[in-house]
Structure formats: structure tokens, C-alpha cells
N, C-alpha and C positions, 0 to 999 in steps of 0.2 A: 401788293397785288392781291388780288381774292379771288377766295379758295376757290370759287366759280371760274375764273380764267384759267389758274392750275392746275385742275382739276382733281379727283379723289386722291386719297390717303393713299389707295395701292398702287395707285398710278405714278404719282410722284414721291412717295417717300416710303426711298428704299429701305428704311433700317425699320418702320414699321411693316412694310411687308413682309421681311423674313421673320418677323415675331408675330407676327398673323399665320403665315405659315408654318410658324414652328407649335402654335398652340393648337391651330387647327386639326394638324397632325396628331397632337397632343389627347383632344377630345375624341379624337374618332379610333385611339388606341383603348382611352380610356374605355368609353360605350360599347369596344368590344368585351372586352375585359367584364365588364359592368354585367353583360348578358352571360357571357362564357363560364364565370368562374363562380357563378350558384349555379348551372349548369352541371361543370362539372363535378359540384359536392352534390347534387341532387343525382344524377345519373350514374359515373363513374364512384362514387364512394355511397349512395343510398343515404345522403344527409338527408335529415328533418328540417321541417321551418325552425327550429329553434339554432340550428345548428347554421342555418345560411342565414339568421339572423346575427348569429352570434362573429360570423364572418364578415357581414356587411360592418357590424361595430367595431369591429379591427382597423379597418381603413380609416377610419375618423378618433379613434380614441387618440393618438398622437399630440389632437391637438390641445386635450387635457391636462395631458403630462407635461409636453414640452412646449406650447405653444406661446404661450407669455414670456421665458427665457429665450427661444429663437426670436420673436421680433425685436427685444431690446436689444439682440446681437447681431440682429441683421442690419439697423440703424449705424452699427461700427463699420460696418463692412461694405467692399464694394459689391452691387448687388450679381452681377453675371457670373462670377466665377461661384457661386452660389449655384443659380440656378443650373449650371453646368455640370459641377458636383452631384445634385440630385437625381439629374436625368440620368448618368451615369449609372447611378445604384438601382435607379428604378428599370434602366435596358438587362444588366444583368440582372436583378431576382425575377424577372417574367420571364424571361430566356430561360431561366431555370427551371419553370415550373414544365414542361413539358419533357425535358433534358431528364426531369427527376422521373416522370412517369414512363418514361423509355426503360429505364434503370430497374424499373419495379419500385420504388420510393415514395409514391403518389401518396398522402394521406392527409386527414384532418388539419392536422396536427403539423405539416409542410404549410399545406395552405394560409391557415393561420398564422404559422410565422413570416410568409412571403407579404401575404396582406398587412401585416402591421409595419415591418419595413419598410413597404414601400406607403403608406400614410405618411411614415414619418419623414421620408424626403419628399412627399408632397409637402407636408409643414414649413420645410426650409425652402424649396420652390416660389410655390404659394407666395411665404411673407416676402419673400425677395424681390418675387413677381410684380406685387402689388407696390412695391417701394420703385421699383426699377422702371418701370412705365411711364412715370413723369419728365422722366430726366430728355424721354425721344419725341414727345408729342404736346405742341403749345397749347392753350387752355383752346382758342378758337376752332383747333380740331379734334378735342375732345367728345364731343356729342357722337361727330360721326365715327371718328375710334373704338365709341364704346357699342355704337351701334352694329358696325362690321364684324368686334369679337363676340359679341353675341350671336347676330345670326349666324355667320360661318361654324360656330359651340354647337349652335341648334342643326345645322344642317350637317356638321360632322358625327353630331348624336345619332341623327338617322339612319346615318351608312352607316355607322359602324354598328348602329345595334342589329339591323336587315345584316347586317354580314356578320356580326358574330351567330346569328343565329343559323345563318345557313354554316356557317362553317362547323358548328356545333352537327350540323346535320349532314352534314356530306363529309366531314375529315376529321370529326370528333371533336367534342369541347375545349380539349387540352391543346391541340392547335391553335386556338384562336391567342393564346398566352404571346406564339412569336409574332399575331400582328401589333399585339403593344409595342413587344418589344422593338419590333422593328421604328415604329412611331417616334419612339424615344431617339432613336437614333436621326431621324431628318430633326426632331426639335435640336441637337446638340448641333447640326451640322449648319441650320437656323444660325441659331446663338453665337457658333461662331465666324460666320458673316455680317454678323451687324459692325460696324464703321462705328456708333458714336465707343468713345470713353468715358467714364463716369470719373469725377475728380472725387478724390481724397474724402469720406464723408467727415461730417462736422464734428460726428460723435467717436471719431474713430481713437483718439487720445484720450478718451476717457477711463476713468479709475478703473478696475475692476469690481473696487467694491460698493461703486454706485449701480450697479445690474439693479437691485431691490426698488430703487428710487425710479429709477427711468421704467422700470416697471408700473410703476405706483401712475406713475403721470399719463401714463395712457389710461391706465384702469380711472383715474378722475376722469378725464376729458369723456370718458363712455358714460359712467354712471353722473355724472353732472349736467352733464348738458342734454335738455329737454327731444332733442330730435335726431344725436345721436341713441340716446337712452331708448326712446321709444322704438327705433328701429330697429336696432339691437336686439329689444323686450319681443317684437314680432316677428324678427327671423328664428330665435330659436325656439317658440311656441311653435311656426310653420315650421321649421325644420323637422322637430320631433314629430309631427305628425305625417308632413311626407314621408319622412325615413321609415315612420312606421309601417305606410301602406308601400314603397318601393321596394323595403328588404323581403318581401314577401310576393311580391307581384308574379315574380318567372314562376316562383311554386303555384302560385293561384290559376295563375295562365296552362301551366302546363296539368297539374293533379286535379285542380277542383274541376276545371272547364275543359279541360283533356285536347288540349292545343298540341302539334307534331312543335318541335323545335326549332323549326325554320319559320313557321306557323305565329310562334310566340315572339320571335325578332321580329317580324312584319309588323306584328299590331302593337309591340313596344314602340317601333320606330315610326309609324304612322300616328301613335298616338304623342312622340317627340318632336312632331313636324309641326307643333304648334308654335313652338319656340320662335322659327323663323316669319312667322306672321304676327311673335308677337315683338320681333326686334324691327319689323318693318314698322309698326303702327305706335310704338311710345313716344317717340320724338311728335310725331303730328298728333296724336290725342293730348299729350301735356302740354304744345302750345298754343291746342283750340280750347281746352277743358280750364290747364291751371295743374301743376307739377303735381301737388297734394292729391287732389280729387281725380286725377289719375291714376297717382296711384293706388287711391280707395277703391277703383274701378279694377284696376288688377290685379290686387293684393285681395278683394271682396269681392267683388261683382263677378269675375268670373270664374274664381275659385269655387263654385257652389258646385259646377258643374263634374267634379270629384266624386259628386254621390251618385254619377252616374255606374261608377268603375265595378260598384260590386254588384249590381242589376246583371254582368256579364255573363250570358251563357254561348252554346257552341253555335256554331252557323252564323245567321245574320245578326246573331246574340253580342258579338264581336264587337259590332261599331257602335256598343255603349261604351265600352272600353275608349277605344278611340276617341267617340267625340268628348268623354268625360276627361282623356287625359289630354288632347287638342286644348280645350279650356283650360286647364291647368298649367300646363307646359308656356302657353300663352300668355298666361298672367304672369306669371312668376321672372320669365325672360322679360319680358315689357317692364316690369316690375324693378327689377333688377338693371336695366337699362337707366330709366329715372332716378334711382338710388344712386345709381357711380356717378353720375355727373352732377347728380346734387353733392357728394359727399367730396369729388373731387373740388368743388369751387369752394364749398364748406370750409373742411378741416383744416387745421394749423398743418402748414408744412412741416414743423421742424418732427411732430410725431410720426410717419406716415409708418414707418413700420413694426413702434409699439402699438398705434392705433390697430391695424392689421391684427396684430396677433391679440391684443384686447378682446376686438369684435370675434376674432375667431374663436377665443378660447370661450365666451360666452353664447356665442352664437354657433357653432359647430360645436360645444359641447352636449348639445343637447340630441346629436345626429345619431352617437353610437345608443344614447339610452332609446331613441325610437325604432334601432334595427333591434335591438333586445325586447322593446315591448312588441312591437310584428310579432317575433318570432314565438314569445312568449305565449299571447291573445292565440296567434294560430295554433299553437301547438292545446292549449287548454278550451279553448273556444270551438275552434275550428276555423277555417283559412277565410269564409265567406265573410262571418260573424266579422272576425277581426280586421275584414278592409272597412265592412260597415264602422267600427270603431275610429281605425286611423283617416279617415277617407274625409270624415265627421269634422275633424278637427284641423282639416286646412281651410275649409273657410271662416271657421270660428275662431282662428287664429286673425284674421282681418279686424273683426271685434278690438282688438288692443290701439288698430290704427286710428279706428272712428272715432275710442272713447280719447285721444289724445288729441293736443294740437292739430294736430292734422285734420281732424276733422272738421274743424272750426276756420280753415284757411283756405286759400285759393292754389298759393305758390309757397313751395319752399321755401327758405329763406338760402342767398346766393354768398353771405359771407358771415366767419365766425363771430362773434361779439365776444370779449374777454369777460361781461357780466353774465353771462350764460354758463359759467364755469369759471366762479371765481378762485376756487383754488390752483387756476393754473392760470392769473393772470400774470403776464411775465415769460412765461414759459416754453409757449409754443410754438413759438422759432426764435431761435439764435439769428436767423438773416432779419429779418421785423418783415417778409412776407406777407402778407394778407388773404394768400389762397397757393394749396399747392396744384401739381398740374398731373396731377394723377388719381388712381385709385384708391381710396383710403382704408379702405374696410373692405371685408371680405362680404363677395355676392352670396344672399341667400340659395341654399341649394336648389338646383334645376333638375325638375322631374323629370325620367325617361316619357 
């Protein structure tokens, strides 16, 4: 039957609709949290941009540390009782942060520890996430799977940042902490109504003291092969640069351009609402354009539109902001849309969740060093100067796509070749797969 007669993903298949629902929930806790919690070090504790830089680098440093050791371990393990675990730890430290400020407890120094624990069960999440997704949805519903978590990412971005910001403004910053937590709680309640079971993974009787090696074999597969490598190479050049201009945004919005709080969530989330136009428009521009030149088109073409953001001033000053972050939020979603389903036909199955934490630990390593340089540039520069700086360097990140393969192509290429990375001929599935039916690698980060 086809998928035309059966119609959509959320219609008929109910185990991805409650993990659409559990993520979506997921994002729009996040988004709050994303707005509220420089908020509340900027307002309630009088932090510095270096100081809500140095907090935004907490949520990502995790995956420095431990990111490469959780994806070889999440390949042993069955992946839901994972994700179940994290959400868990991530309901109670948010829960807690307003519990601690009731108490009189609120400090620097709290936060900071709340934010790095809870990165690190995004880490274990995250690569579980990314392993866990193929096992419920066949390759042929794949495009529109990946298209659905995206827009509904981009459209839970919007509300949640419009309402952490008002919540910040009518019931205080530190409120907006229980609507994560609450979030967490419908993703577990999610999680545990999904029907399928995952059987026994492949690698789950493996040694202990092959951890190093199952390591190694993803880090090949990434730095070998020409089109995971290069993708890789352009997410965390984009990343460092977004991180840089995001971890600084709410303070520019609010100190430099003297935005009220509620103020500041509107034109974050207005300028997030690009996302969902640009998770409508990748499937049809990569199958009129050509997968590649698509995505030069939104990884380049309309990234330029960043250099808007620091032109922003008060009044009608605003909707530079907007349309520069519209543009961006657009590319990067659409972007990122073309990336999962190429990587998903791509990559060897039998890696999916050293791949995962490979790409992450490469490509999100470079997230916490960009909230440090924000923080850094504004604090020594000053806040204008240093969007001009980061703002600079998301579309000059596109540069790395042009000079490779990619620019020289029409379409991605649809399946792995073992001469493309010869050191892991042999290696990449234990089943002799030829494509696995998920997400392989982790999305380049999506701007508010």
C-alpha cells in the first residue's frame, strides 16, 4: 500500500506519534529554558555576558568529556530505557532550580551545576535518540519523519521562547524552570507508550575492553570518508559561530537595544519561525535543485542574512533582527533536514551510535568554545562589536561546503561505498545492511 492511500506518519503510526509528541514537548521546554535561564543570571543574579556565556558552555561541554564513551555504550544497550533515564534527571534538576530559589539558594554557582547535569543526560538522550529512531520508521517514511521533527522543533521553538519570555515578565525568570520540567515529564509519559520493543543489540556481549576500538571505528568512518568529513568540518565551524552570536543574544536584545523581557521572547521567537518554513521548503528545493546545491543554498545562500542581526536597534529597529534571524533559522532547519536523510541512507548501520557521538563530539565540541568566545568578544569588545564578529562567521562557515565535493555535485551520494573509508572495510555492519534507517549523526545546532 502507499503512503498516499495511508496517509501521514501521525495519522497512522502510532509509536512515531508519541515520540513526535514527546520531542516536541521536549523542544518547547527546552526554548523555554533557552530564554529564561540567561534571563534569570542577567536579572535575578546581575551576570555579565561572560558569565551567561560561560553558562551557555556548560550545556554543551558534556559532550567533550563523555561523548565518544556514551555512544560506544549506547550501541550495547537497549536504547529507551536510556532515554527514559535522562529525562528522568533532566525533570528533577529543573524542578529544582526554582525549589532552590524559593529556599534563598539561587546562585551562579547552582546554575552552573544544574546546567552541566542536565547537558550530560542530554548526551545520553541525544545518542540513544539518534540510535533509537530507526528501529520505528522504514526508509520510505523517512523524508517526511525527518521533515515533521523539524518543523514541529521550529514551531515548539517559537512558543516556547514567546512564553518563556512572557513568563520571565509577568511570574519571574525562575518560573519558567517548571515549564521544562514539566515537558520532561509528558516526553517520559511519551516513551512509555510506544508498543514497539527493540531486540537484544548486536554489540551488547561485547568485551569491556574493546570500548577504545568501537571508539576508534566511528572516529574512522567520520575523519575518512569525504562527505561525512566535510560535514562534520562545516557543522562545527557553523556551530562555533552561531553559539557565539546565540550565547549573547537575550543580553544584546535586552542591554544594548533595551528590549522589556517579554519584548525579547517575541523577536527571538519571530526570528525562530523561520525554521518552520524552512522544514516546509527542503524536501521540494533538493528535489527541483539536486540534494548538494541545496544544501549550498541553505547552509550559504541564506545564511548571509545573519549580518542583519547586529544593524538592530529599538522600534522598527527590531525587524533586522527578525528577518536576519528568519534567514538563518531557515537555512540551518532546511539544512539540517537534507543532512538526516542523506546520512540516514548513507551510513553503515552497524555504527549508528558511535557515529552519533563521533559527529557530536566533533561537531558540538566546538558549541561551548563559541558561548565562551560571545561571552568573551562582548565582555572586552562590547556586545554590538561581538555579534558583528560571530554573526560574520555563519555564512563564512558555508565556504568549507563550496570548497568540497559538494560543490562540484548535483546530489549527494544515496549509499556508503567501503572504498570511501578503507579502514573500515568489513566493519560496518555485522548484519551486511547497506543503509541504516535512521538518523546517524547529530543535527547541526538550530538558531533561536
Amino acid at each position: 500500500m502507499s503512503r498516499g492511500t495511508r496517509g501521514g506518519l501521525l495519522r497512522r503510526h502510532r509509536d512515531f506519534r508519541l515520540l513526535w509528541c514527546g520531542e516536541t514537548a521536549g523542544k518547547f521546554g527546552a526554548s523555554v529554558t533557552g530564554v529564561a535561564m540567561p534571563l534569570i543570571a542577567v536579572s535575578d543574579l546581575h551576570a555579565g555576558p561572560f558569565e551567561v556565556g560561560l553558562l551557555t558552555a556548560a550545556s554543551w561541554a558534556p559532550w567533550l568529556v563523555i561523548g565518544l564513551p556514551v555512544g560506544a555504550w549506547v550501541d550495547r544497550c537497549r536504547r529507551r530505557p536510556v532515554m527514559t533515564a535522562a529525562a528522568s534527571v533532566s525533570l528533577v534538576l529543573f524542578a529544582g532550580v526554582p525549589v532552590a530559589a524559593r529556599a534563598g539558594q539561587l546562585s551562579m554557582g547552582l546554575l552552573l551545576t544544574v546546567t552541566l547535569l542536565a547537558g550530560t543526560a542530554t548526551v545520553f538522550f541525544q545518542t540513544a535518540y539518534s540510535a533509537y529512531l530507526p528501529g520505528i520508521l522504514e526508509p520510505a517514511d523517512q523524508p517526511e519523519g525527518n521533515a515533521k521533527l523539524h518543523g514541529s522543533a521550529s514551531a515548539a521553538q517559537i512558543a516556547g521562547q514567546s512564553s518563556g519570555g512572557l513568563i520571565a515578565q509577568c511570574a519571574g525568570a525562575v518560573n519558567g524552570m517548571f515549564a521544562n520540567a514539566a515537558t520532561f515529564l509528558v516526553s517520559l509519559l511519551c516513551l512509555s507508550g510506544i508498543r514497539h520493543r527493540e531486540p537484544r543489540p548486536a554489540g551488547a556481549a561485547r568485551r569491556p575492553g574493546s570500548l577504545a576500538g568501537e571508539i576508534g571505528e566511528g572516529l574512522r568512518l567520520v575523519v575518512g570518508d569525504p562527505w561525512l568529513r566535510t560535514l562534520t568540518l562545516f557543522g562545527a565551524v557553523s556551530n562555533l559561530a552561531l553559539m557565539g552570536y546565540q550565547s549573547i543574544l537575550v543580553v544584546f536584545l535586552a542591554r544594548t537595544v533595551g528590549l522589556a523581557p517579554g519584548t525579547v521572547g517575541a523577536v527571538v521567537a519571530a526570528a525562530g519561525s523561520g525554521g518552520i518554513a524552512g522544514a516546509f521548503l527542503a524536501r521540494r528545493v533538493a528535489a527541483r535543485t539536486g540534494t548538494a546545491r541545496a544544501t549550498l543554498f541553505f547552509e550559504l545562500g541564506l545564511p548571509v542574512c545573519a549580518l542583519l542581526i547586529p544593524l538592530t536597534t529599538g522600534g522598527a529597529g527590531v525587524l533586522l533582527c527578525v528577518a536576519g534571524g528568519f534567514c538563518v533559522s531557515a537555512g540551518v532547519v532546511a539544512g539540517n533536514v537534507v543532512k538526516a536523510s542523506f546520512q540516514q541512507r548513507y551510513c553503515p548501520p552497524g555504527l549508528l551510535g558511535r557515529l552519533t557521538a563521533s559527529t557530536a563530539f566533533l561537531n558540538y565540541g566546538t558549541i561551548p568554545l563559541g558561548a565562551l568566545l560571545g561571552g568573551a568578544l562582548g565582555s572586552a569588545l562590547g556586545l554590538r562589536t561581538a555579534m558583528w564578529i560571530t554573526t560574520a562567521g555563519v555564512p563564512l562557515a558555508g565556504l568549507i561546503l563550496l570548497f568540497s565535493p559538494m560543490g562540484r555535485t548535483r546530489d549527494l551520494p544515496t549509499a556508503w561505498r567501503p572504498e570511501t573509508t578503507p579502514a573500515l572495510r568489513g566493519e560496518a555492519s555485522p548484519q551486511g545492511e547497506a543503509a541504516p534507517r535512521g538518523e546517524a549523526a547529530p543535527r547541526q545546532l538550530s538558531p533561536p
